[in-house]
C-alpha positions in Angstrom: -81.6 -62.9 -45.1 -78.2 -64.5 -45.0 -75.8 -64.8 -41.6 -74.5 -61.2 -41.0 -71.9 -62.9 -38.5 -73.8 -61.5 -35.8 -72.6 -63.5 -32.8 -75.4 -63.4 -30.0 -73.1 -63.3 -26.9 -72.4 -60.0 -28.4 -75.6 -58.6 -27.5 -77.1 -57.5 -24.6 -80.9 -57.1 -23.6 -82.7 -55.7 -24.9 -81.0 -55.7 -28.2 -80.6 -59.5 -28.1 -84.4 -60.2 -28.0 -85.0 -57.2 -30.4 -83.1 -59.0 -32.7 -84.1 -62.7 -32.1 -88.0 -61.1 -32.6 -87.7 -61.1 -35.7 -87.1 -64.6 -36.8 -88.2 -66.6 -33.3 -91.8 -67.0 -32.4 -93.4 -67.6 -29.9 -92.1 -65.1 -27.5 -91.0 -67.7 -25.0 -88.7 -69.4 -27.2 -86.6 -66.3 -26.7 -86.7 -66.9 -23.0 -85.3 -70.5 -24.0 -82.3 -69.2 -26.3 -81.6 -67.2 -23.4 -81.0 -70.2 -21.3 -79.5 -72.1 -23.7 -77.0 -69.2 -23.4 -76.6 -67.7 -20.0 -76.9 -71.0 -18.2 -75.5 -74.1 -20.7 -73.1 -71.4 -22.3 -73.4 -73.1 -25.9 -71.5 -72.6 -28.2 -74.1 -74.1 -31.4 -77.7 -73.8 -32.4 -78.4 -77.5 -32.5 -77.3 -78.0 -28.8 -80.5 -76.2 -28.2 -82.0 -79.3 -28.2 -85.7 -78.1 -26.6 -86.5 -75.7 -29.9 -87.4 -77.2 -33.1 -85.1 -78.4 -35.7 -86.6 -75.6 -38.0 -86.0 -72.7 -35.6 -82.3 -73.8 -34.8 -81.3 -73.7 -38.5 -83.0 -70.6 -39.1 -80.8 -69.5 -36.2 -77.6 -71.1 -38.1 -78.7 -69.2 -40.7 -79.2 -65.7 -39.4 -76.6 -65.4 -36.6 -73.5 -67.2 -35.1 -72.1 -68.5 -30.9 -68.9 -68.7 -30.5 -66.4 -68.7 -28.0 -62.9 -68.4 -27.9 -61.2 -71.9 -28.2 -59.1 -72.7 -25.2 -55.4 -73.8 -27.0 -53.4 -74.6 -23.9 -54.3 -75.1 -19.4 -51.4 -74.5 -17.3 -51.0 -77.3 -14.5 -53.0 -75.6 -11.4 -50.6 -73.5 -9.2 -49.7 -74.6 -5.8 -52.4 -71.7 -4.6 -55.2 -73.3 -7.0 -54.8 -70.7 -9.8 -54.5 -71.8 -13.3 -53.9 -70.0 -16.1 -55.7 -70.2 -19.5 -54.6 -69.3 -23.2 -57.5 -69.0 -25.6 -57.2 -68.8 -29.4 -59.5 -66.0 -31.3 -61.4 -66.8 -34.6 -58.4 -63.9 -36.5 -55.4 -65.8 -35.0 -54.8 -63.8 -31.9 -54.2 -65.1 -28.5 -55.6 -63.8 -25.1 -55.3 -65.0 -21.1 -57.7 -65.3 -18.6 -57.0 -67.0 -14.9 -59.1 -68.7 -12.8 -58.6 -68.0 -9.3 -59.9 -69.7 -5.8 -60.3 -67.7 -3.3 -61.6 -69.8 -0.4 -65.0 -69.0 -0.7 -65.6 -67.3 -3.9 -63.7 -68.2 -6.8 -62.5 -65.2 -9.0 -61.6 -64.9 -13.1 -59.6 -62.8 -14.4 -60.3 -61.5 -18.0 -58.5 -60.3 -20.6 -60.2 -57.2 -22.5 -57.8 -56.6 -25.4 -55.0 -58.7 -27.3 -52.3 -56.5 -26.5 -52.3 -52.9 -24.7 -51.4 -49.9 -26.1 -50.6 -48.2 -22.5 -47.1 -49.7 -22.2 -46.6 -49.7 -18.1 -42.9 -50.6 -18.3 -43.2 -54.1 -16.0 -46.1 -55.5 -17.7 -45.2 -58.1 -20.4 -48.7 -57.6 -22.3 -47.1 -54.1 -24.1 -44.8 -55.9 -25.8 -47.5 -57.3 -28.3 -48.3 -53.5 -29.1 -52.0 -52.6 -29.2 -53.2 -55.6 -30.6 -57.5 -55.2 -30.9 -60.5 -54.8 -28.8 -62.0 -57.8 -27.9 -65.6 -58.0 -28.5 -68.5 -58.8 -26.1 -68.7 -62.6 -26.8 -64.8 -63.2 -26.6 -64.9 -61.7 -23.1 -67.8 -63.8 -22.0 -66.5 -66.8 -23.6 -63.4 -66.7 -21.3 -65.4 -66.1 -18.0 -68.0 -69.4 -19.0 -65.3 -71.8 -20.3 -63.7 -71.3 -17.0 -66.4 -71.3 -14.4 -68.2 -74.3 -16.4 -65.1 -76.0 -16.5 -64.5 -75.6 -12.8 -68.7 -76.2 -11.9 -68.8 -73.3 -9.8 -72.0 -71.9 -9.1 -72.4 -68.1 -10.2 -73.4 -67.0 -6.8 -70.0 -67.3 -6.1 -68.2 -65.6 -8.5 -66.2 -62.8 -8.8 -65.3 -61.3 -12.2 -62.2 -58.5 -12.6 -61.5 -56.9 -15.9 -57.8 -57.2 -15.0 -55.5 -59.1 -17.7 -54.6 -58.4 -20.8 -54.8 -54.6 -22.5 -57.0 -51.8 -20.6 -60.4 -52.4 -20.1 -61.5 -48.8 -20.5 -60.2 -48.5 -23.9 -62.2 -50.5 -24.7 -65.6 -49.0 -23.0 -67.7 -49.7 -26.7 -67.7 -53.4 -25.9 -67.1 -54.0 -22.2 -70.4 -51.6 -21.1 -72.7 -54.5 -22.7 -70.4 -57.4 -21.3 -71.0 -56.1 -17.9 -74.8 -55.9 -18.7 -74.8 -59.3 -19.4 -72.7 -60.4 -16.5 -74.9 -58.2 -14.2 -78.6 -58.8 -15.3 -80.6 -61.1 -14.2 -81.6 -62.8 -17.4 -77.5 -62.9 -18.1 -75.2 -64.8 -15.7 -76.6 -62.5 -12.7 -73.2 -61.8 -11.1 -73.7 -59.0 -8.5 -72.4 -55.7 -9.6 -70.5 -55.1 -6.3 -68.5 -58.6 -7.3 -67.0 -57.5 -10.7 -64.2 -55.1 -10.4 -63.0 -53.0 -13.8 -59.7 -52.3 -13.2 -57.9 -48.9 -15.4 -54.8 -47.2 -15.4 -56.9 -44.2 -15.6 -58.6 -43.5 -18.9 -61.0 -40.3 -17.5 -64.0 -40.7 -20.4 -65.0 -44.0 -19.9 -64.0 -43.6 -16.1 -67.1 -41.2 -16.3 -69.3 -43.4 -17.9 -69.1 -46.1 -15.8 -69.4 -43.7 -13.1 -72.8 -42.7 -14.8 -74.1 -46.3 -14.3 -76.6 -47.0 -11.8 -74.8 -50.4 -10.8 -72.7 -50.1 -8.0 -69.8 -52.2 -10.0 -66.2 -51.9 -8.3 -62.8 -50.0 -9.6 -59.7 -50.4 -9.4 -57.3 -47.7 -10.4 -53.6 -48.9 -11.6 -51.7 -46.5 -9.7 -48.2 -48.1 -9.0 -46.8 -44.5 -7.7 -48.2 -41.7 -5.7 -46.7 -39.0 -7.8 -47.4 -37.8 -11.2 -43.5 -37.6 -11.7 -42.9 -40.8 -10.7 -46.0 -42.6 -12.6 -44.9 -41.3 -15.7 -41.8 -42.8 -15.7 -43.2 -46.7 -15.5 -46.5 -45.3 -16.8 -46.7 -43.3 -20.2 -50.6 -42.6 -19.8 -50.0 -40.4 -16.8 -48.7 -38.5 -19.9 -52.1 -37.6 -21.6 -54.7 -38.3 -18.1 -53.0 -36.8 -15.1 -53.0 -38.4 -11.8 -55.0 -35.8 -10.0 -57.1 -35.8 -12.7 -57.9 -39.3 -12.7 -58.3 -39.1 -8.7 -60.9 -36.8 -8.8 -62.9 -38.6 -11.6 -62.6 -41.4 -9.5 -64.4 -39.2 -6.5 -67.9 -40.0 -8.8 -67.8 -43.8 -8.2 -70.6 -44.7 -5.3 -68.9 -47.5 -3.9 -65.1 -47.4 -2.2 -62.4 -47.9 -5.0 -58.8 -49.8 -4.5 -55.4 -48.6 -5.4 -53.4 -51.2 -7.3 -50.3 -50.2 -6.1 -47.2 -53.2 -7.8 -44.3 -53.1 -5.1 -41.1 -52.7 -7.6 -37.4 -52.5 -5.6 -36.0 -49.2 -5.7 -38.6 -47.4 -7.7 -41.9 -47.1 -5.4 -41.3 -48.5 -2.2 -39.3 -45.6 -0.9 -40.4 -44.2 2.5 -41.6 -41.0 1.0 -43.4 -43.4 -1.2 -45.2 -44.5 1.8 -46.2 -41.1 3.0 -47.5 -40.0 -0.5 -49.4 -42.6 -1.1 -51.0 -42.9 2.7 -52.2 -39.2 1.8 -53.7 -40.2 -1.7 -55.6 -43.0 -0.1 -56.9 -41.4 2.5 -58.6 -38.3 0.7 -59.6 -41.3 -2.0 -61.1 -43.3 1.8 -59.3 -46.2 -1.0 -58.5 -49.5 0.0 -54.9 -50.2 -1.0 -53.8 -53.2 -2.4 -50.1 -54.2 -2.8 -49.2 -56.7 -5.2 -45.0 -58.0 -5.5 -43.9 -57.6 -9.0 -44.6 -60.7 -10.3 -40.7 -61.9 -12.1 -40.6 -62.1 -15.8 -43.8 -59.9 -16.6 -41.9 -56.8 -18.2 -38.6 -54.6 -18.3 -36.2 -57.6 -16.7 -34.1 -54.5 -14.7 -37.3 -54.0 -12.6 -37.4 -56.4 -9.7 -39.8 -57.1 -7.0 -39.2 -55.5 -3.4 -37.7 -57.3 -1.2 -40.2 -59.3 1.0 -39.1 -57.7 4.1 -39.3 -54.1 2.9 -42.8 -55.4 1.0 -44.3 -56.3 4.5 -42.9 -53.1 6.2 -44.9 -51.2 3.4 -47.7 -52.3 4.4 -47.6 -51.7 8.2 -46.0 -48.4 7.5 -49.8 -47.8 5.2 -52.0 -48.7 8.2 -49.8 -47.0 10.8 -51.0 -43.8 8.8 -54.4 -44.7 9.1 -54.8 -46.7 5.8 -56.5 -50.0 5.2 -53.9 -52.1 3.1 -53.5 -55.8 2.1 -50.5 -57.5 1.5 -51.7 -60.1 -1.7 -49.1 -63.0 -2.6 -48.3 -62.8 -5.7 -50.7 -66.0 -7.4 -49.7 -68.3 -9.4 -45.9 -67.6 -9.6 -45.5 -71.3 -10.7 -47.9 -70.8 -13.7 -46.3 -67.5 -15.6 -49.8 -66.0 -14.3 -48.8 -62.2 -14.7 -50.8 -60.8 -17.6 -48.9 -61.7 -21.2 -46.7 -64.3 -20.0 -48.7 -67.4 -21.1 -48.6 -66.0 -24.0 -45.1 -65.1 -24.7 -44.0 -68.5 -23.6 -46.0 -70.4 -26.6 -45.4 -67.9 -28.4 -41.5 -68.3 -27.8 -41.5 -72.0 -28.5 -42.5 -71.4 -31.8 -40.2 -69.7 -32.7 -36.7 -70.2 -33.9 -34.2 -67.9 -33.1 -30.6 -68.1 -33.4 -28.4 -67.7 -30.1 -27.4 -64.6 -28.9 -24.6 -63.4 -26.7 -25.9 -60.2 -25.4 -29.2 -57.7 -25.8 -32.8 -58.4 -26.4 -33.7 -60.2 -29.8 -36.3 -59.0 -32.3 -38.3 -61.3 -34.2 -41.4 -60.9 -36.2 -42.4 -57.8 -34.5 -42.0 -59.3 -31.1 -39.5 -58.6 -28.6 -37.8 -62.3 -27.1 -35.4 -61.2 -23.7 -34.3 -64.6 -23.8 -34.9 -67.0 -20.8 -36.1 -65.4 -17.3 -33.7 -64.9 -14.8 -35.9 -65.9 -12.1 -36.3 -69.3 -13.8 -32.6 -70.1 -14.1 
């Protein structure tokens, strides 16, 4: 048999062992692999260095680790969070941020290079739909990060929040939370890793159908289907009500994502729309200041004084809500924007006097008014 390309992290139990059974002998070597793995996160056969030399280069030979290689660290944040831009064996590039969070340290993951949903002030559309990311490249951003960073796995928190939409890509993340989750994987509790959607009702049901209690997080960034189209195309094809009332099958309470953009859904009768949604959802409500630069440069971020009169408006109504500052503002940390900055530098446009500049099928609006 020659190497398929078969990379191991993209397996979960009990395919992984199914397939290692066949080549690894005896059984508890496969419990050693599995170490090797989940606990040293290696990245090569021959780091393995407790199973023979014969068995690691029949490994070599058979099937593949990898990782995605980590191409450029932003400079931690003045709030701890820094920002990581990972290369993919094809070329692409993807994000991931690691995130303290006093006791428990968080990393957000990037499930897609690109997104196909296009919200209107999220930077990650402009790249188009890119591709799915596969089960290894998802792990391989959680492990560089939290072995970088030595924090123990009790205390972390994973959320399937950066680039493209998780749920469009159920085919690979279902096993990647497996593997996160089980006990023979990185054991992460189920109630600390959060999948976050804009709504896509199938594999909303799915994960519903899983007896883990994991968390969700819908994108809702409006309280009305009118509204949510406009800065959301999906609401076009899965229906805010719709996507509420899949949501009722989840065991364990959800959150709104709710982004805080001037003018557009921070309205008073925004307020009294979305206390209503929340409360028939019992939904935690989490409001979030559009974070500058991270998609169409005419939507800005509420005012600060209007953001925190939001949210006390939301719990005079009888809704739990948190505030969240907006992390890593000093590290381009909304999803996309690592990327578009390197992938700005390398390019060479000539100046422009006016309007947004097209190059190589990506879409340059010049430097960002908030950094001026």
């Amino acid at each position: 048999m020659t190497n398929d390309g078969t990379n191991l992290y993209d397996l979960a139990q009990p395919r992984l062992e199914r397939a290692l059974a066949t080549i690894v002998s005896p059984p508890f070597r496969i419990k050693q692999i599995e170490e090797w793995m989940y606990v040293h996160g290696v990245d090569a056969f021959d780091a393995m260095t407790n199973l023979p030399k014969e068995l690691r280069a029949a490994l070599a030979e058979h099937y593949t680790l990898a990782f995605p290689r980590v191409v450029e660290r932003t400079t931690p944040a003045a709030d701890g969070s820094q920002k990581y831009l990972f290369s993919l064996a094809d070329g692409n590039r993807i994000e991931a941020v690691y995130m303290p969070m006093g006791d428990r340290t968080s990393v957000c993951l990037s499930s897609q290079a690109g997104c196909a949903v296009g919200c209107t002030f999220c930077v990650t559309g402009f790249f188009g739909a890119g591709r799915n990311l596969t089960p290894g490249e998802m792990l391989g951003q959680f492990f560089t990060i939290q072995h970088e960073h030595a924090v123990p796995m009790e205390l972390m928190n994973v959320v399937f929040m950066g680039m493209g939409e998780p749920l469009l890509n159920w085919d690979a993340v279902d096993p990647t939370l497996t593997i996160l989750n089980q006990p023979d994987g990185f054991g992460i509790g189920a109630r600390h890793i959060t999948v976050s959607t804009v709504g896509i009702i199938p594999a909303m049901q799915h994960l519903a159908a899983r007896p883990e209690q994991f968390r969700l997080a819908i994108s809702l960034h409006s309280p009305n289907s009118v509204s949510r189209l406009a800065i959301m195309p999906i609401e076009k094809r899965y229906k805010l009500a719709d996507v509420l009332r899949a949501a009722k099958a989840f065991k364990r309470r959800i959150t709104f994502e709710y982004v805080l953009i001037d003018g557009v859904n921070d309205r008073d009768e925004d307020v009294a729309e979305l206390a209503k949604l929340a409360r028939d959802s019992a939904a935690l409500v989490n409001l979030l200041p559009l974070h500058p630069g991270g998609g169409d440069p005419a939507l800005k971020p509420s005012p600060r004084r209007r953001q925190h009169g939001f949210v006390e408006k939301l719990k005079r109504k009888g809704v739990e809500a948190v505030l969240r500052r907006s992390r890593g503002l000093d590290i381009d940390a909304a999803c996309g924007q690592l990327r578009v900055a390197s992938e700005r530098d390398a390019l060479e446009v000539a100046p422009q006097s006016h309007g947004d500049v097209y190059h190589a099928g990506r879409l340059d609006r010049g430097p960002d008014p908030a950094k001026a």
